[in-house]
N, C-alpha and C positions, 0 to 999 in steps of 0.2 A: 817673507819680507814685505809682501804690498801688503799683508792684513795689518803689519804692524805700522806702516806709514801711515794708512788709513783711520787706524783708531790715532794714533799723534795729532794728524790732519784735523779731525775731531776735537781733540783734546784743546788745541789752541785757539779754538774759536769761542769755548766758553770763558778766556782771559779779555779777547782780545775786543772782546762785545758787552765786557764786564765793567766800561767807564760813565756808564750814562749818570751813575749818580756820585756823590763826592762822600768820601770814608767819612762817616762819624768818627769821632773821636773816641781812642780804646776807652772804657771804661774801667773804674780801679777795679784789680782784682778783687781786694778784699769786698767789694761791698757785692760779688757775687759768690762768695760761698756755702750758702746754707744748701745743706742736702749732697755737700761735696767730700762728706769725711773719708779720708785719704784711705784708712784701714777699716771701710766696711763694704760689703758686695753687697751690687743690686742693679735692676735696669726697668732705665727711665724710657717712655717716649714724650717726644713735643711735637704736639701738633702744628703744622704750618699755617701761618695767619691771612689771612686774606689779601693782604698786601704783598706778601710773597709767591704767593699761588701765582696771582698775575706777571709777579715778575719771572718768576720758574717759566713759565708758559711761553712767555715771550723769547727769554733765552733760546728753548727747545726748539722752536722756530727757526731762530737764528740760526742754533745748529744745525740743521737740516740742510738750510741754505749752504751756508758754508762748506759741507759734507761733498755736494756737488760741484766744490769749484776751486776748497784749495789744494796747491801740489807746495812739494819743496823734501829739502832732506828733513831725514826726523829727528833726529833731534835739534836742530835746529827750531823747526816746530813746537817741539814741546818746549825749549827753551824760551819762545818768545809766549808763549800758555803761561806758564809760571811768572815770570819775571813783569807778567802787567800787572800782577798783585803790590797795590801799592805801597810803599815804604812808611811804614809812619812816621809823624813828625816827632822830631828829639831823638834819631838813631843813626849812628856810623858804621860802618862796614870798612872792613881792612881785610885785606889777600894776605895768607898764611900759606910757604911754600916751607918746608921742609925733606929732610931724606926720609921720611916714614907718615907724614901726613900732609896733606892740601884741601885747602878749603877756605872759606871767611868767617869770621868774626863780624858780629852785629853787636853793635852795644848799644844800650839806651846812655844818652845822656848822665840822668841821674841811676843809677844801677846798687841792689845792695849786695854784700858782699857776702853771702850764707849761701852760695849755690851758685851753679853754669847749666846751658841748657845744650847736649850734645844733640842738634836736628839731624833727621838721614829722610835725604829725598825720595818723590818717586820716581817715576817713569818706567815700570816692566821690568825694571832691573837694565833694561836695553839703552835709555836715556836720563834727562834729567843732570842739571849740575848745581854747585855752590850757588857761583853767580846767579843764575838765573832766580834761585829759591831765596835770595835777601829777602824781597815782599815780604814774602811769608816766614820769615824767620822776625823780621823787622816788629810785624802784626803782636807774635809772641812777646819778643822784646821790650816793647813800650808795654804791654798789659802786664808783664811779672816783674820787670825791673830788673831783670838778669839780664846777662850775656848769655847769648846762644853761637854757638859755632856750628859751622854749616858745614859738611865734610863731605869733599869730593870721594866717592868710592871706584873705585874700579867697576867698569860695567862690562855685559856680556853684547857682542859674541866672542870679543878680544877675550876675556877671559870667563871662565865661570865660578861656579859654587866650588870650594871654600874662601875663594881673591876676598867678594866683598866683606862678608863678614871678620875674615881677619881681619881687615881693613879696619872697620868700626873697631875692634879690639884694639889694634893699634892707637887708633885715634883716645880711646877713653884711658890708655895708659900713658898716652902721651897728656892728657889733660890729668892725670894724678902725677904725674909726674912734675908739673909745671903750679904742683901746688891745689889744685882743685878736688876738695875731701868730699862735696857731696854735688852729683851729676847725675842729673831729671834726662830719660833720651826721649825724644820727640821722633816720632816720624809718619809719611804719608802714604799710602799704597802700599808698592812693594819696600818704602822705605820703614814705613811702620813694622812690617815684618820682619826686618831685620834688629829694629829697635827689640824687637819681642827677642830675638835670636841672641841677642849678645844678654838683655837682660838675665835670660836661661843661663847663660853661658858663665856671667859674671855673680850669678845666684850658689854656682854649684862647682867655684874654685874654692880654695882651702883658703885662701885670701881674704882679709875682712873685706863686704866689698861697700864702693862710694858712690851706690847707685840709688838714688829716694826717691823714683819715682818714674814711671812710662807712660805715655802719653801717644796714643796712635789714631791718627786719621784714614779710616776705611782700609784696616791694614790687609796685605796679601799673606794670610798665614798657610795656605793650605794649596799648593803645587801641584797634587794627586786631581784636584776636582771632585769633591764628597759631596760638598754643601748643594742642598739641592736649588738655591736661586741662583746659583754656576749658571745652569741650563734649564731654569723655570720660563716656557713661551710667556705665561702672563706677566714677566716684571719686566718693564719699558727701561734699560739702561740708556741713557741719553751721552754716555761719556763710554762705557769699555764695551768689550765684547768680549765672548767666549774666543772668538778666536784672536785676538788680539792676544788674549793672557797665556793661550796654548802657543801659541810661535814664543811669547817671551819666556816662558817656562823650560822649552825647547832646547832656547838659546844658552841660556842659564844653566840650566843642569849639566849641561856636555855629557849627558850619558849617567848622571849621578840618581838615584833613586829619589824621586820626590817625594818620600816622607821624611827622608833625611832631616831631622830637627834644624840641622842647619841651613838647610831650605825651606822646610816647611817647621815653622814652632809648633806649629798645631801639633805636631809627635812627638815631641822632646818630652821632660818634666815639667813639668807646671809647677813643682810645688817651691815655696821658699823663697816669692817672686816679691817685688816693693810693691807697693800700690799704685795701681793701673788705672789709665781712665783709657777708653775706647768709645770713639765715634764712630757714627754709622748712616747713612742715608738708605731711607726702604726704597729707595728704584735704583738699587746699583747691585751686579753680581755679585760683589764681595759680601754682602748681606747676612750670608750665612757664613764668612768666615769669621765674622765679626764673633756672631752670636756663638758660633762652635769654640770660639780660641777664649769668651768669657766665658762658658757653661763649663770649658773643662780647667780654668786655670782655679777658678769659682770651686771645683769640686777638689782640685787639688789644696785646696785651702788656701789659695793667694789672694788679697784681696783687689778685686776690680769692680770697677763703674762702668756700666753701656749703656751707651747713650743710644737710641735708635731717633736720627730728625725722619720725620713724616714728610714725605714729598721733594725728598732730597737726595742732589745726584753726587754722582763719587766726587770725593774731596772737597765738597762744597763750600768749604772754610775759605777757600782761593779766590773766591766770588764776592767778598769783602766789600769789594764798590756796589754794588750791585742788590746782594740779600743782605736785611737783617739779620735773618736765622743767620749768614755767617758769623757776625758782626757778636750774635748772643753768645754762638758754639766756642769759638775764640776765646772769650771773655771767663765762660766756663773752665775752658783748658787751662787760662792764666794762673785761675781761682784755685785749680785741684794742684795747680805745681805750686805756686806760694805757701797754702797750706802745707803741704808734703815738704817744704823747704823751712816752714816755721816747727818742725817738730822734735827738733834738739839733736844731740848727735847718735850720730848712728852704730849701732854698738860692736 
């Protein structure tokens, strides 16, 4: 339990040191699409600019400082990490309580009406909520013109693997239910992973399914620990730790086999998935689950996008006030879900 407050502890200092500059305004999706085709595999890296390097460096500092001084409960912590990401202008958020789903609704202002964007947060699977994740649902929001719904899941140690992803199940049936024929899921960490978990999932019912598109930030696909930047001494992570992600895994499984697809996608089927985009920062552990869950969704004939940013720490998209690169990464993500929403109906 202290490795996991410790990396939280960590975690909310890259939000909460993330105001010194003020959000650019999203840019339109469309006019960032080229090189985004929803239905073809490849992977890109972008180099970090001189501008950001400096600001990366500074941040890392801060964290360091920080490392040595904050205390408090964790999620708590990670709650107030998340939630400094700022809201963009022209979007409302509404608490959604029902007997099978809870979560918020983010809406832009002007919104079109060909699509919903279902978010799943992260935090280890251990923390992380709705409320806290509007920022970053918001970010999305205004760049695609969709609604995104933000969906509280059940977290561990209170429960484990299969709560949340039913969870997500529930929630994406309750959103076809309410009318919504084609749903983009978004998620970050260990939220991306579950994104990946249900896409598998909702790929390989007998159900036509209303899924156009996945979208995952630095996802956790892989429980076991294969990937060899897990535990590479040279890659500097400034946000997780090997041990942070082994206690959450721990908690999570309750004793369940981490290759379990429903914990780990990375062992499920890959094949017959919507088109993926995946982001990635090269100083983060997850590095290689990134590249391991494109290389085999890719072989299984799905088509994905990996993005790898150069000099970027996990989830760096959250850092919005702060980097450019988030400000472009974002922009990107908007670009590959609009398109994937402009592609007619789904068969």
């Amino acid at each position: 339990m202290k490795t996991v407050l410790k990396a939280l502890t960590l975690l909310v200092f890259v939000a909460t040191t993330g105001c010194a500059h003020e959000t650019p305004p999203p840019s339109s999706a469309s006019k960032a699409t080229s090189g985004l085709a929803p239905d073809s595999s490849s992977t890109a890296t972008f180099p970090l600019s001189a501008a950001d390097r400096d600001r990366e460096r500074e941040l890392r500092a801060r964290f360091a400082q920080f490392w040595r001084t904050a205390t408090g409960d964790r999620r708590t912590i990670y709650d107030t990490f998340i939630s400094a990401t700022p809201v963009a202008q022209g979007v409302s958020s509404e608490q959604v309580e029902t007997a099978s789903v809870r979560g918020w609704w983010v809406r832009p202002s002007v919104a079109e009406h060909d699509g919903v964007i279902l978010y799943l947060h992260g935090g280890g699977f251990v923390a992380g909520s709705a409320k806290a994740y509007r920022g970053l649902a918001s970010q999305l929001a205004a760049r695609t013109h969709r609604p995104v719904f933000v969906l509280d899941y059940p977290l561990a140690p209170e429960t484990t693997v299969p709560a949340a992803p039913d969870a997500v199940m529930a929630a994406y049936e309750w959103l076809r239910a309410n009318g919504s024929e084609r749903i983009a899921f978004v998620g970050d960490s260990a939220g991306g992973g579950l994104a990946l978990v249900t896409l598998a999932r909702v790929a390989h019912t007998s159900r036509p399914s209303a899924a156009s598109a996945g979208v995952a930030f630095s996802p956790w696909v892989d429980l076991a620990f294969t990937g060899a930047s897990m535990k590479d001494a040279r890659l500097e992570d400034p946000v997780l730790t090997y041990g942070f992600l082994q206690a959450g895994a721990r908690m999570y499984l309750g004793g369940a086999d981490p290759r379990d697809p429903l914990a780990s996608p990375l062992f499920g089927d890959l094949s017959r998935l919507p088109p993926l985009l995946i982001q990635v920062g090269s100083d983060e552990r997850l590095l290689d689950d990134a590249r391991q869950y494109a290389e085999r969704a890719s072989g299984a004939g799905s088509p994905v996008r990996l993005e790898v940013w150069q000099g970027m720490h996990h989830v760096f998209q959250v850092n919005v006030a702060d980097l450019q690169t988030s400000g472009v990464a974002l922009d990107r993500a908007a670009a590959f879900l609009v398109e994937a929403f402009s592609k007619g109906e789904l068969p």
